[in-house]
mmCIF file of the N, C-alpha and C atoms, coordinates in Angstrom:
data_MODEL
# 
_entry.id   MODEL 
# 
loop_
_atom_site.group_PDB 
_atom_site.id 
_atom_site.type_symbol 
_atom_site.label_atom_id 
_atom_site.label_alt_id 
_atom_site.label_comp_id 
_atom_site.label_asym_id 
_atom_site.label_entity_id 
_atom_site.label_seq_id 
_atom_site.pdbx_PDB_ins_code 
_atom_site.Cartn_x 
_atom_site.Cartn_y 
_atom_site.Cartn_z 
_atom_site.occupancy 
_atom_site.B_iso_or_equiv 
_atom_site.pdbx_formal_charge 
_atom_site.auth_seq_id 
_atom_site.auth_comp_id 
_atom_site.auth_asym_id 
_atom_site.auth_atom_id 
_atom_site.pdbx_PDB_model_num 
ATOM 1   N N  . UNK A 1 1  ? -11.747 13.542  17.233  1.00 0.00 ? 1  UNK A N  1 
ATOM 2   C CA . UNK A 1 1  ? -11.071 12.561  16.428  1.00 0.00 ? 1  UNK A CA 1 
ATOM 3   C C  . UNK A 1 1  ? -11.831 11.237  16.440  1.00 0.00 ? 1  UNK A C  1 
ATOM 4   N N  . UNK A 1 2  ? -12.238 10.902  17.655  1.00 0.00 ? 2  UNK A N  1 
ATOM 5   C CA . UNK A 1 2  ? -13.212 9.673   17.735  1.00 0.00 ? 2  UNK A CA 1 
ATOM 6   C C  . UNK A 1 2  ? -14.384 9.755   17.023  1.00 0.00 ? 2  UNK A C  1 
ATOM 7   N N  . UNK A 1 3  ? -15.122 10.880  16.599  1.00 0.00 ? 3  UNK A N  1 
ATOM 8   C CA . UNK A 1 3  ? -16.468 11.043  16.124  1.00 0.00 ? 3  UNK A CA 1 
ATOM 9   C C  . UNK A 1 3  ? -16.435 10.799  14.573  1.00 0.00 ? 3  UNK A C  1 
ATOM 10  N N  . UNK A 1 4  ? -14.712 10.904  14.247  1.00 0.00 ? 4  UNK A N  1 
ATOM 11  C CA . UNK A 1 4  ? -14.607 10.968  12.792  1.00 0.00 ? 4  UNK A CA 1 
ATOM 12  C C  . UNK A 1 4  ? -14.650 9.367   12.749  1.00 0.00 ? 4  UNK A C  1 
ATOM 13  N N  . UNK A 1 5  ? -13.586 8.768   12.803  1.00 0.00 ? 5  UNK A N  1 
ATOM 14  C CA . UNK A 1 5  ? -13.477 7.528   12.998  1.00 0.00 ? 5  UNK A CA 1 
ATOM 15  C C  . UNK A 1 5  ? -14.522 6.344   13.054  1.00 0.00 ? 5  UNK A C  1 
ATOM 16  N N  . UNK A 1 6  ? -15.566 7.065   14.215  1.00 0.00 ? 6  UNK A N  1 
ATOM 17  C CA . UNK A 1 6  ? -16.323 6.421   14.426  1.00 0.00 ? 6  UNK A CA 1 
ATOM 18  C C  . UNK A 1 6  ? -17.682 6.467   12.923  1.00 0.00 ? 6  UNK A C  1 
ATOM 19  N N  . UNK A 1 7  ? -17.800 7.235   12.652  1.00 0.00 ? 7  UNK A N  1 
ATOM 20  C CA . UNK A 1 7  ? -18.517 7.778   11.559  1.00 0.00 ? 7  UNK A CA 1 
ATOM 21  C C  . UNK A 1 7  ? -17.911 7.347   10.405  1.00 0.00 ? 7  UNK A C  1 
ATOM 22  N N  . UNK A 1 8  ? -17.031 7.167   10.459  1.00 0.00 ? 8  UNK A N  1 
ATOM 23  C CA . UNK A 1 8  ? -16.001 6.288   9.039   1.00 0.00 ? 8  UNK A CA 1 
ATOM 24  C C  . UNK A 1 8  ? -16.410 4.992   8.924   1.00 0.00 ? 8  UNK A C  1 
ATOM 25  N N  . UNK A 1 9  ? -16.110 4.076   10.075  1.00 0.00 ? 9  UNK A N  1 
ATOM 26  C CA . UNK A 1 9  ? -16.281 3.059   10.271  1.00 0.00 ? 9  UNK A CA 1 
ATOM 27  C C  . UNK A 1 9  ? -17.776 2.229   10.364  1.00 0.00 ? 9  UNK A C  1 
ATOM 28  N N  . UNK A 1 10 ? -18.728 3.203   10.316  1.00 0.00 ? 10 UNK A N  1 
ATOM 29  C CA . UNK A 1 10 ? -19.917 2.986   11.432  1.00 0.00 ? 10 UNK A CA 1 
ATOM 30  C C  . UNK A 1 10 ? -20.683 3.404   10.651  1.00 0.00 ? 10 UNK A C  1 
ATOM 31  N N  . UNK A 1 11 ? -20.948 4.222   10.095  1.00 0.00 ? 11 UNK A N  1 
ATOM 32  C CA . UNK A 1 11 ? -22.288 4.817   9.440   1.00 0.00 ? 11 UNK A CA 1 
ATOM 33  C C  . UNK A 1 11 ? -21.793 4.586   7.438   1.00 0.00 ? 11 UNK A C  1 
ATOM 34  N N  . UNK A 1 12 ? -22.715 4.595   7.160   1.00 0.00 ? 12 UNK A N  1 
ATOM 35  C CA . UNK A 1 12 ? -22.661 4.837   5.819   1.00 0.00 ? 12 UNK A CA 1 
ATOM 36  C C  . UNK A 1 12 ? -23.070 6.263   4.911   1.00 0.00 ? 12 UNK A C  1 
ATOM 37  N N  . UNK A 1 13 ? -23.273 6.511   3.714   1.00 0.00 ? 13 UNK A N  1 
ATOM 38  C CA . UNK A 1 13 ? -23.945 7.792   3.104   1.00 0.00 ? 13 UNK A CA 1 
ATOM 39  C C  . UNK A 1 13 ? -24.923 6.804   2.249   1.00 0.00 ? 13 UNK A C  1 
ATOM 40  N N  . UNK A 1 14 ? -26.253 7.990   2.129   1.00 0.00 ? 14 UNK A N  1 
ATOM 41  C CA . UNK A 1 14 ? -27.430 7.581   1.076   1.00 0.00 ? 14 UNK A CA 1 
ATOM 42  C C  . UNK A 1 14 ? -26.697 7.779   0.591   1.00 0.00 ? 14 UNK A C  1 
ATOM 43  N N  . UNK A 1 15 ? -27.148 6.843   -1.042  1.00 0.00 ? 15 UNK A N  1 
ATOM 44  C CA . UNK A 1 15 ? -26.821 6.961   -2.766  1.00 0.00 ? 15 UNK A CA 1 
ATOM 45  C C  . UNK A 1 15 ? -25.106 7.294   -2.494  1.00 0.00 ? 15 UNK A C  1 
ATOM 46  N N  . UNK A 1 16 ? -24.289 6.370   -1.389  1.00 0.00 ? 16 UNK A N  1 
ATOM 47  C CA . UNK A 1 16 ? -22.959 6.935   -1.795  1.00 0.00 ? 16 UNK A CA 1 
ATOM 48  C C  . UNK A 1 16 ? -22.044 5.008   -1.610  1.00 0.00 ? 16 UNK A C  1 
ATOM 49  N N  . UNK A 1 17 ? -20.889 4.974   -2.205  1.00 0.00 ? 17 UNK A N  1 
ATOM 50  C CA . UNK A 1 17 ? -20.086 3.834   -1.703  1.00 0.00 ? 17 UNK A CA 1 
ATOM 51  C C  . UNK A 1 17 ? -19.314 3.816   -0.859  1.00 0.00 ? 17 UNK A C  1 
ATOM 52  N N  . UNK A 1 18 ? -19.116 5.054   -0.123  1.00 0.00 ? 18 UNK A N  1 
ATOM 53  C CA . UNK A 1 18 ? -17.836 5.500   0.340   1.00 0.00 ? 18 UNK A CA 1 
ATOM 54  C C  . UNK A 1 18 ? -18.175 6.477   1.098   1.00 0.00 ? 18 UNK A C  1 
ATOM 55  N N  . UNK A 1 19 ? -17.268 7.148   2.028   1.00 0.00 ? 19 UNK A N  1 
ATOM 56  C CA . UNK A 1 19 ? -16.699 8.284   2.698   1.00 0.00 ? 19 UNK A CA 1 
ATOM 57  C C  . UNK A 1 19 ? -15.839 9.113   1.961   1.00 0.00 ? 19 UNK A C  1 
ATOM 58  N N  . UNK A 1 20 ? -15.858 10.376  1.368   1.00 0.00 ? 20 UNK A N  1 
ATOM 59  C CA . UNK A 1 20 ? -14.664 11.603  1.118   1.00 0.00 ? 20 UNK A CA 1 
ATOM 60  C C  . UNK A 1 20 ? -14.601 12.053  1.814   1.00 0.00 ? 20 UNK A C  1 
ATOM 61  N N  . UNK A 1 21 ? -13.508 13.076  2.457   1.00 0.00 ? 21 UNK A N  1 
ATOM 62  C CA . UNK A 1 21 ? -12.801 13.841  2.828   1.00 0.00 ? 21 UNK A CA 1 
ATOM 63  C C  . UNK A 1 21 ? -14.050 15.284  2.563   1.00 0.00 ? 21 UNK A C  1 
ATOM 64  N N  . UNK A 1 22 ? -14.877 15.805  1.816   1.00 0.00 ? 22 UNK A N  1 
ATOM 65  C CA . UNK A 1 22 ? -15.198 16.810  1.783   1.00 0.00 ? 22 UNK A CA 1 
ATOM 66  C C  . UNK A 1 22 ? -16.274 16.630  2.795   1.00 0.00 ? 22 UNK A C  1 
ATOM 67  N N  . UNK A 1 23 ? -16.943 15.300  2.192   1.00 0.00 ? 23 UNK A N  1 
ATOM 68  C CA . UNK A 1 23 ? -18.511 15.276  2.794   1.00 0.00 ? 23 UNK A CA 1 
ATOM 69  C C  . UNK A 1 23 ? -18.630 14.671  4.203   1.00 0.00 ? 23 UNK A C  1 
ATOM 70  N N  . UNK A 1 24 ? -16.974 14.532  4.766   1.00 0.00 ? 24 UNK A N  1 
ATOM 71  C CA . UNK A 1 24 ? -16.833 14.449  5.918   1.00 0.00 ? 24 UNK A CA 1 
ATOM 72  C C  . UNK A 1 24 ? -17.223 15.505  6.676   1.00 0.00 ? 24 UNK A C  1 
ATOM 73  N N  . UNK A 1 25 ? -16.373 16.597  6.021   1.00 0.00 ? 25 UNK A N  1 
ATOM 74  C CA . UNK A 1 25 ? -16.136 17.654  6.699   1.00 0.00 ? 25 UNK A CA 1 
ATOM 75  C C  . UNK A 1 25 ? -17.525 18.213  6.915   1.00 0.00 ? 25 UNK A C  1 
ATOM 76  N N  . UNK A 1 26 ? -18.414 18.349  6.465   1.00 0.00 ? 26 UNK A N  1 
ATOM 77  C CA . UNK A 1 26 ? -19.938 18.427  6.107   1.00 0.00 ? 26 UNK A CA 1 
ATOM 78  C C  . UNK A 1 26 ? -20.711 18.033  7.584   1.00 0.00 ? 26 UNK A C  1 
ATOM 79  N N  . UNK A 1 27 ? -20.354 17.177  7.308   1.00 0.00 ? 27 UNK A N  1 
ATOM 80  C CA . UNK A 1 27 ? -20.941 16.128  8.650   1.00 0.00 ? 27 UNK A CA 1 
ATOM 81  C C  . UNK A 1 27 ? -20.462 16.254  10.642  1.00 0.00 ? 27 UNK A C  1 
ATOM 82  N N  . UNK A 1 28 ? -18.819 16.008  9.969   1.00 0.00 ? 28 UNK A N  1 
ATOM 83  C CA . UNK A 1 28 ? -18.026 16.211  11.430  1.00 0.00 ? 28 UNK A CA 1 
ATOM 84  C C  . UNK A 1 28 ? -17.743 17.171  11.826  1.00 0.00 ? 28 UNK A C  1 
ATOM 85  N N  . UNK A 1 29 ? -17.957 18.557  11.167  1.00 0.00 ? 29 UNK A N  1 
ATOM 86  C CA . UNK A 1 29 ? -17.549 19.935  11.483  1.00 0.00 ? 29 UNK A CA 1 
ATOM 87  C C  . UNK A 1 29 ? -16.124 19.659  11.630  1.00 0.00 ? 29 UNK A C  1 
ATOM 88  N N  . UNK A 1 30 ? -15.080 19.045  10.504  1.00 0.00 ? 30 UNK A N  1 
ATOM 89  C CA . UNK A 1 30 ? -14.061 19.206  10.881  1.00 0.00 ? 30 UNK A CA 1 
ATOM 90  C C  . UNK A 1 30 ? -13.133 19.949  8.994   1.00 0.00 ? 30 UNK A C  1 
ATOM 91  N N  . UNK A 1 31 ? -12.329 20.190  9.331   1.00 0.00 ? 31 UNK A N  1 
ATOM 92  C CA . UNK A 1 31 ? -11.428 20.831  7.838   1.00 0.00 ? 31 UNK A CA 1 
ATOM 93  C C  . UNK A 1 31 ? -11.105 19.877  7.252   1.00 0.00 ? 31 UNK A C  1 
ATOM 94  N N  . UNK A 1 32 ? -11.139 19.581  6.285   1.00 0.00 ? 32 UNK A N  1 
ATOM 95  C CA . UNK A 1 32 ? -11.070 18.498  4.926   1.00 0.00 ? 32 UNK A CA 1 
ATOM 96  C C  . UNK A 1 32 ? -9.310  17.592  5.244   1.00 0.00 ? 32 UNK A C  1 
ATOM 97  N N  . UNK A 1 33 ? -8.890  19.247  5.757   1.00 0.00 ? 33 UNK A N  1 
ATOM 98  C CA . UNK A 1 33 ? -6.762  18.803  6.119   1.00 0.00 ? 33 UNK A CA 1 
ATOM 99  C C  . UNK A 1 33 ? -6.814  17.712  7.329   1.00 0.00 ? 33 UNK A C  1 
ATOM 100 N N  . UNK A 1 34 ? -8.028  18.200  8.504   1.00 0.00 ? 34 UNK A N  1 
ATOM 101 C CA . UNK A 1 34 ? -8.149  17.562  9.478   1.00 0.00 ? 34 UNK A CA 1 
ATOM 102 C C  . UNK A 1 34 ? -8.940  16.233  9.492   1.00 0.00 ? 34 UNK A C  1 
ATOM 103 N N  . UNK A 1 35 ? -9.779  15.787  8.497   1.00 0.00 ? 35 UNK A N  1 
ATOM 104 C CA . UNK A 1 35 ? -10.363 14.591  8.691   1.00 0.00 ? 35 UNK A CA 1 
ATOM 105 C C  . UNK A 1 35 ? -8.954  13.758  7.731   1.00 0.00 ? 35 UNK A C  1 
ATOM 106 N N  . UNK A 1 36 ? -8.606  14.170  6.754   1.00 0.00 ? 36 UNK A N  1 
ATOM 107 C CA . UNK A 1 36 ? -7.239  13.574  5.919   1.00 0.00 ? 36 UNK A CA 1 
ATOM 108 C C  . UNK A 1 36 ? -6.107  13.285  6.971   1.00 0.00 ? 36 UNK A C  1 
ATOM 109 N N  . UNK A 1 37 ? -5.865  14.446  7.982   1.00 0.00 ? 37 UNK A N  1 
ATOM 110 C CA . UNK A 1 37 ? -4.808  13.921  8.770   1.00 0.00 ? 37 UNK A CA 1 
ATOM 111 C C  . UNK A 1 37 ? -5.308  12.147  10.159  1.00 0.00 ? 37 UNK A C  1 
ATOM 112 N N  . UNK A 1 38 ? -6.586  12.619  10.270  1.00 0.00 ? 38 UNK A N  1 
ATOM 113 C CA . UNK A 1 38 ? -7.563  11.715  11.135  1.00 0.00 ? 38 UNK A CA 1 
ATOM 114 C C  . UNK A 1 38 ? -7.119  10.246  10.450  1.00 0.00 ? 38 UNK A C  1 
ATOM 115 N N  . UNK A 1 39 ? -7.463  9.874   9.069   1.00 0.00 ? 39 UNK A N  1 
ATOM 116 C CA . UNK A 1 39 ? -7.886  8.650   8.687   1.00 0.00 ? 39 UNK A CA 1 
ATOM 117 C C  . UNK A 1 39 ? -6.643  8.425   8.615   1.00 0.00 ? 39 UNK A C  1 
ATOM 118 N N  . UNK A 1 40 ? -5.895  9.479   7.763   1.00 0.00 ? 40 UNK A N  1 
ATOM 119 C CA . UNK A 1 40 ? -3.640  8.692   7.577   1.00 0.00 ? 40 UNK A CA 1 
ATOM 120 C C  . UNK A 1 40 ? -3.354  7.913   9.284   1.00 0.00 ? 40 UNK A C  1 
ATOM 121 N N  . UNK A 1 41 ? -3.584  8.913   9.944   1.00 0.00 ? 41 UNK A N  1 
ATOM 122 C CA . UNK A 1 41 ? -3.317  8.498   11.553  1.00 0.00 ? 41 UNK A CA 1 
ATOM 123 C C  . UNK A 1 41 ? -3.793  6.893   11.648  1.00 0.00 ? 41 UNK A C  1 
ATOM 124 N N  . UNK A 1 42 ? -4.547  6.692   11.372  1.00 0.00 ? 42 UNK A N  1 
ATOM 125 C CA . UNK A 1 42 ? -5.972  5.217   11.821  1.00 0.00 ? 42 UNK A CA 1 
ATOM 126 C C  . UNK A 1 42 ? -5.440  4.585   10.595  1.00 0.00 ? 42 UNK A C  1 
ATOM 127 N N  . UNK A 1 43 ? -4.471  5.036   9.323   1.00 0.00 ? 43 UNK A N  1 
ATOM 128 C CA . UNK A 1 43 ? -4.954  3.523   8.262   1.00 0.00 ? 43 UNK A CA 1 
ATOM 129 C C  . UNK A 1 43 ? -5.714  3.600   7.595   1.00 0.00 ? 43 UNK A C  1 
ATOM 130 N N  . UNK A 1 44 ? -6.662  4.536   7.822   1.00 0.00 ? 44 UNK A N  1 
ATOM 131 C CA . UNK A 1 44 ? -8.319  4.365   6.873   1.00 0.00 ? 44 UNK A CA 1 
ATOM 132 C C  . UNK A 1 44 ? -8.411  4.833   5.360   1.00 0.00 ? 44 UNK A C  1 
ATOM 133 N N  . UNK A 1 45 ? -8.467  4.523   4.634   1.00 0.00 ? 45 UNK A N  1 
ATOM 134 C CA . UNK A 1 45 ? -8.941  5.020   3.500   1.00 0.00 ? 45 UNK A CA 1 
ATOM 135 C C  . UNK A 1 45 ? -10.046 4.177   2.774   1.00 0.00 ? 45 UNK A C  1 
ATOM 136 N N  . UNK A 1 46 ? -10.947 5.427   3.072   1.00 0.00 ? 46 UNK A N  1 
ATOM 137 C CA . UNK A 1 46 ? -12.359 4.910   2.856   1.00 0.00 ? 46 UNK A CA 1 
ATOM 138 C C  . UNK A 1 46 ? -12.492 4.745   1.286   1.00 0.00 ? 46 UNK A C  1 
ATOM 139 N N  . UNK A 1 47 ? -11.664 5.621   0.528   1.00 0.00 ? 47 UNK A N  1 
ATOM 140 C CA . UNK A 1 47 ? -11.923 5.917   -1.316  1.00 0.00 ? 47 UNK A CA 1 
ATOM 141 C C  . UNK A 1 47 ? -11.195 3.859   -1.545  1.00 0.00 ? 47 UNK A C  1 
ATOM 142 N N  . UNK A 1 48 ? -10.240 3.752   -1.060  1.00 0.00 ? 48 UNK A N  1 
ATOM 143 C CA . UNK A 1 48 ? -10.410 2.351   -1.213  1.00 0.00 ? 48 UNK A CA 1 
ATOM 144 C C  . UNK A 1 48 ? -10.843 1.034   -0.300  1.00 0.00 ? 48 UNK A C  1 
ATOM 145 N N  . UNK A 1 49 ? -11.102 -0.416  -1.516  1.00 0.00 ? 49 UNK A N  1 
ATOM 146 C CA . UNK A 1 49 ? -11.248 -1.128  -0.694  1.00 0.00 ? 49 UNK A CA 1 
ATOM 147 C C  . UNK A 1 49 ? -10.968 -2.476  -1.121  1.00 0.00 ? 49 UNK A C  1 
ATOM 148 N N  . UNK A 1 50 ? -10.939 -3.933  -0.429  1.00 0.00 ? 50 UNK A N  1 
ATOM 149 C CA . UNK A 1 50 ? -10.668 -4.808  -1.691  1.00 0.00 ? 50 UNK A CA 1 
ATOM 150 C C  . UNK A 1 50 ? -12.097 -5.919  -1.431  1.00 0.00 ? 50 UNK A C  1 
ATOM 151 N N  . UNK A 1 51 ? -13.109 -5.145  -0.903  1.00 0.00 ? 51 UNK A N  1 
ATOM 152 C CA . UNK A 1 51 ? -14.776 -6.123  -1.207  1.00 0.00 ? 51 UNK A CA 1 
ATOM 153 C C  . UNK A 1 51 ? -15.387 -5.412  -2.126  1.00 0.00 ? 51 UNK A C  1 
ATOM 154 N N  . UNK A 1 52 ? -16.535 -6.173  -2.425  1.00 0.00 ? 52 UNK A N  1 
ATOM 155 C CA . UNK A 1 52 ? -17.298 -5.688  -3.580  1.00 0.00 ? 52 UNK A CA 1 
ATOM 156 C C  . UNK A 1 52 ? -18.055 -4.398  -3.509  1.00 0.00 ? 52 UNK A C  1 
ATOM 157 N N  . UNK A 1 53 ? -18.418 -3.379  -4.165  1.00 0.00 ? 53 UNK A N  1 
ATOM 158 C CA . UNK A 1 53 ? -19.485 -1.921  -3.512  1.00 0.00 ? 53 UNK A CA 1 
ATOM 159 C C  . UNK A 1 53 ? -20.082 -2.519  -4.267  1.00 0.00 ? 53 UNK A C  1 
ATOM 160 N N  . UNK A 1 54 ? -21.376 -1.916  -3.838  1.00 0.00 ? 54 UNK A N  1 
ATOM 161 C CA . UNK A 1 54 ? -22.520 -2.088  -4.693  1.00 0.00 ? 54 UNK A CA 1 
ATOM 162 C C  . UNK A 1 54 ? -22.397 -0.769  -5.847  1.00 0.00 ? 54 UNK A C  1 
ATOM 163 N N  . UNK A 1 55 ? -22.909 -0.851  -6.432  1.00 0.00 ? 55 UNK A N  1 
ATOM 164 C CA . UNK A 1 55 ? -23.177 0.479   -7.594  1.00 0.00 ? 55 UNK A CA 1 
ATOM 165 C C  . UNK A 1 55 ? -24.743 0.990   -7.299  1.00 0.00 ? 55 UNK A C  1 
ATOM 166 N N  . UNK A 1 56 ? -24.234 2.769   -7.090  1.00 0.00 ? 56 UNK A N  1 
ATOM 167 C CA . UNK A 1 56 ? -25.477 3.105   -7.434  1.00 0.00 ? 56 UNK A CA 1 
ATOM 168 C C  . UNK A 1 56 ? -25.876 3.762   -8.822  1.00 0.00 ? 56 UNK A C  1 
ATOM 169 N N  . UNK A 1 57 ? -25.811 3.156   -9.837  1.00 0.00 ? 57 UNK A N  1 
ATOM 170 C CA . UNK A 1 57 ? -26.153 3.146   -10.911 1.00 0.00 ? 57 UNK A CA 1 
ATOM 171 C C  . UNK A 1 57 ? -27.445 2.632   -11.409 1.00 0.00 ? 57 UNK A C  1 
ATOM 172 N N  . UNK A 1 58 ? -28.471 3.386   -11.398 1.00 0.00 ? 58 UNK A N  1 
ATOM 173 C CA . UNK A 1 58 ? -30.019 2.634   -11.908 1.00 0.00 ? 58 UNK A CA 1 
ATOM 174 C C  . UNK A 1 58 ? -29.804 1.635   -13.284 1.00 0.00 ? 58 UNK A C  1 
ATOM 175 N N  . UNK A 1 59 ? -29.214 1.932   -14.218 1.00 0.00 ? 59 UNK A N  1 
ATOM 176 C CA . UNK A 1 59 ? -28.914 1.100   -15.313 1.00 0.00 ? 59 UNK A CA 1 
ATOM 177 C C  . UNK A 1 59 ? -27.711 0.138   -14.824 1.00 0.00 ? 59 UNK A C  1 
ATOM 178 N N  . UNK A 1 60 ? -27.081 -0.422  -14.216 1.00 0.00 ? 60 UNK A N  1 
ATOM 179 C CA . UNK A 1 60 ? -25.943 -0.950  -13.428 1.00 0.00 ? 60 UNK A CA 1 
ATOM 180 C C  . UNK A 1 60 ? -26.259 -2.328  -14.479 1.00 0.00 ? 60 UNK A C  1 
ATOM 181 N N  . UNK A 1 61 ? -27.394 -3.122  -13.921 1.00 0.00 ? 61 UNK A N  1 
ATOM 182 C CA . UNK A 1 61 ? -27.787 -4.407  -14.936 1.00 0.00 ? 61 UNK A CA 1 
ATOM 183 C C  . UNK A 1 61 ? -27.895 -4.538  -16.197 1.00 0.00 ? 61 UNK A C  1 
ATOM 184 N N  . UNK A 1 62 ? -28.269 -3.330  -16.926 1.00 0.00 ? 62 UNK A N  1 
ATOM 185 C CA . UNK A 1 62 ? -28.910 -3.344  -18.327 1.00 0.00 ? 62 UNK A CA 1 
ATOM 186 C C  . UNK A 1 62 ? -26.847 -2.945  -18.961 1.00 0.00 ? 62 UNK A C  1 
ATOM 187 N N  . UNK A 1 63 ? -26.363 -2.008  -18.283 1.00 0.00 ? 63 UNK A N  1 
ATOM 188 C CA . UNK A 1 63 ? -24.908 -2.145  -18.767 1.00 0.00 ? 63 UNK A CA 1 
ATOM 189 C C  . UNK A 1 63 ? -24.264 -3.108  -18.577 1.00 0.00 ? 63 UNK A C  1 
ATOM 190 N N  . UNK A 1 64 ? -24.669 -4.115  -17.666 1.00 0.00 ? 64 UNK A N  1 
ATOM 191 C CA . UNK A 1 64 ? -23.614 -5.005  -17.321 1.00 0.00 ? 64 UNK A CA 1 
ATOM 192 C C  . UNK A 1 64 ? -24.064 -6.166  -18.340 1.00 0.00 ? 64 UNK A C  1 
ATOM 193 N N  . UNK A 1 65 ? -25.487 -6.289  -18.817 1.00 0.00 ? 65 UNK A N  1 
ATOM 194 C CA . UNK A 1 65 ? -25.575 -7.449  -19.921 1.00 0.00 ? 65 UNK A CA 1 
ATOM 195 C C  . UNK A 1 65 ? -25.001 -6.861  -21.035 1.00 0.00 ? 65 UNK A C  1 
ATOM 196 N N  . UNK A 1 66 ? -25.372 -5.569  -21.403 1.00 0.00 ? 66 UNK A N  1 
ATOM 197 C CA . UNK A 1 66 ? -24.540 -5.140  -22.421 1.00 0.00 ? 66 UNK A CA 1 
ATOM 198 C C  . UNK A 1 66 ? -22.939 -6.040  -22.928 1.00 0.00 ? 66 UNK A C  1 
ATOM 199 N N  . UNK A 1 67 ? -22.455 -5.927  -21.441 1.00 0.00 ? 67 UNK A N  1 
ATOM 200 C CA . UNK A 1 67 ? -20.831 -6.107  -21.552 1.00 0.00 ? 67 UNK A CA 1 
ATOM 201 C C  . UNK A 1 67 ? -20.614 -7.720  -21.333 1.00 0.00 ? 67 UNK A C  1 
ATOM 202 N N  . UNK A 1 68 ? -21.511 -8.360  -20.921 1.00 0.00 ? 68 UNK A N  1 
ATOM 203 C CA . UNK A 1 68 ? -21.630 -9.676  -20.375 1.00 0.00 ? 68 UNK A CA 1 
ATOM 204 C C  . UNK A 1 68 ? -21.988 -10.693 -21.263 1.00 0.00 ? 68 UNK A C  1 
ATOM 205 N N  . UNK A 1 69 ? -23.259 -9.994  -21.826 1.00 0.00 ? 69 UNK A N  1 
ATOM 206 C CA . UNK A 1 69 ? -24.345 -10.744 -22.628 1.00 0.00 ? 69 UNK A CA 1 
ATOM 207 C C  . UNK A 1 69 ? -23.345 -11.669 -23.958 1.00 0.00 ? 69 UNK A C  1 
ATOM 208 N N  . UNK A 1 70 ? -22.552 -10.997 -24.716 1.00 0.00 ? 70 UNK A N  1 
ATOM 209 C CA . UNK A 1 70 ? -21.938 -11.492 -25.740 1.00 0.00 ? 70 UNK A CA 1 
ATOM 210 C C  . UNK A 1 70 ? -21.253 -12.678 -25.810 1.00 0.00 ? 70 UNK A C  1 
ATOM 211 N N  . UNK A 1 71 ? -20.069 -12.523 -24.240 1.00 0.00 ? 71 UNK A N  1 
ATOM 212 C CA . UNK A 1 71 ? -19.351 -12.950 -23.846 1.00 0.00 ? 71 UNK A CA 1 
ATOM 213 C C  . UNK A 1 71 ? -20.307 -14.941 -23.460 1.00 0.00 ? 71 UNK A C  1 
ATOM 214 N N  . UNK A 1 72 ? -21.391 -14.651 -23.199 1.00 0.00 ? 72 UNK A N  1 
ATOM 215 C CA . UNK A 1 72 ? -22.027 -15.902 -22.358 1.00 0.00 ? 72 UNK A CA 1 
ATOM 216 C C  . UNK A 1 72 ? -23.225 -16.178 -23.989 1.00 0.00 ? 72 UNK A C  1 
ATOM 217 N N  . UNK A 1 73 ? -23.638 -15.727 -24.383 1.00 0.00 ? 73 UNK A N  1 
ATOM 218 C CA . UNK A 1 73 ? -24.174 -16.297 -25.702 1.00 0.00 ? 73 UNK A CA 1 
ATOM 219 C C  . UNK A 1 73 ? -23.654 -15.361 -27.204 1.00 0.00 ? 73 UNK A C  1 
ATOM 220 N N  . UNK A 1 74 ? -22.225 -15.658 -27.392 1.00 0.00 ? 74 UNK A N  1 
ATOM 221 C CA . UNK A 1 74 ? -21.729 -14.797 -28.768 1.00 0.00 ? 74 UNK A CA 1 
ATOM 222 C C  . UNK A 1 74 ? -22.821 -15.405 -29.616 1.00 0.00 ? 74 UNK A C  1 
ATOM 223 N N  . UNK A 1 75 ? -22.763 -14.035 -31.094 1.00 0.00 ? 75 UNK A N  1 
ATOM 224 C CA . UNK A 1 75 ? -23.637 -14.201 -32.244 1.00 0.00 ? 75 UNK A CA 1 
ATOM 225 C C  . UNK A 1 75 ? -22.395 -15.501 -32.891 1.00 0.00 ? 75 UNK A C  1 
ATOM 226 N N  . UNK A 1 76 ? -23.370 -15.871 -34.155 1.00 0.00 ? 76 UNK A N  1 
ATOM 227 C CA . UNK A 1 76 ? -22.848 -16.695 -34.690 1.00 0.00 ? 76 UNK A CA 1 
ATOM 228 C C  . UNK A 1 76 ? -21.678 -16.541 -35.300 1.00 0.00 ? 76 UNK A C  1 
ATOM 229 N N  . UNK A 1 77 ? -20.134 -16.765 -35.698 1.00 0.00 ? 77 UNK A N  1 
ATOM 230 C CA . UNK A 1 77 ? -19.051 -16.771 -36.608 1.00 0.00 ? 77 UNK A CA 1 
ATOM 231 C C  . UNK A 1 77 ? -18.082 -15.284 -35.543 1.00 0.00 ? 77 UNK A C  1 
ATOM 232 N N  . UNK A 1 78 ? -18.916 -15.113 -34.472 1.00 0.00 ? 78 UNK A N  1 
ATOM 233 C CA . UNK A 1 78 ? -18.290 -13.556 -33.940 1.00 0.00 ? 78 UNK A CA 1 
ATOM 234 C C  . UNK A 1 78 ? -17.098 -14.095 -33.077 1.00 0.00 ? 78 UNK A C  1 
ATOM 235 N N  . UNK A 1 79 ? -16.150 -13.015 -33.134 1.00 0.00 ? 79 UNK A N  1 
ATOM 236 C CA . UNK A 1 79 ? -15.509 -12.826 -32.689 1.00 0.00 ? 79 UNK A CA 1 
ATOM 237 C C  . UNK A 1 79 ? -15.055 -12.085 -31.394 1.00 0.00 ? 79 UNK A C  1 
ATOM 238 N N  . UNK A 1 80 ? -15.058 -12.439 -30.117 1.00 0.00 ? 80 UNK A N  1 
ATOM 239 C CA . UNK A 1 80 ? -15.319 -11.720 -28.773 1.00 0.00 ? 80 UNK A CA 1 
ATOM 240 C C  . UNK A 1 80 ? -14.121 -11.662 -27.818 1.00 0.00 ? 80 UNK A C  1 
ATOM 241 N N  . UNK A 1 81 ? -13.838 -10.199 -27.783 1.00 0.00 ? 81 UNK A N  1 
ATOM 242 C CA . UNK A 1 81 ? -12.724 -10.126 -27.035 1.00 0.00 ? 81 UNK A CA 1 
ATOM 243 C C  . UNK A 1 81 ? -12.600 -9.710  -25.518 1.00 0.00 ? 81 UNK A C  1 
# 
């Protein structure tokens, strides 16, 4: 139970934001029911959080001016919602 925990808290995944329940089980040699009953016990839920993740999205910037860009220099007479 400590190894889960500790591995929750403590380590991270390449290319991941988070901890699941499957790719726990992967790791801790434990049943998907048993790392779920682990974190309810502790409070933990790794799927949420209220700081920022990073994105691993290679285009992450080029979408985010997409959605940004308008908003901080609209075209002329446009309308931006």
């Amino acid at each position: 139970m400590e190894a889960v925990i500790a591995k929750t808290l403590e380590e991270t995944l390449p290319n991941a934001t988070h901890w699941w329940t499957r790719r726990m089980t992967h790791t801790a040699v434990r049943s998907q029911t048993a790392v779920s009953r682990i974190w309810r016990a502790f409070g933990r839920q790794p799927h949420r959080t209220e700081s920022f993740r990073r994105s691993t999205d290679p285009l992450f910037v080029d979408k985010g001016r997409d959605v940004v860009g308008p908003d901080l220099d609209p075209p002329e007479r446009a309308v931006v919602f």
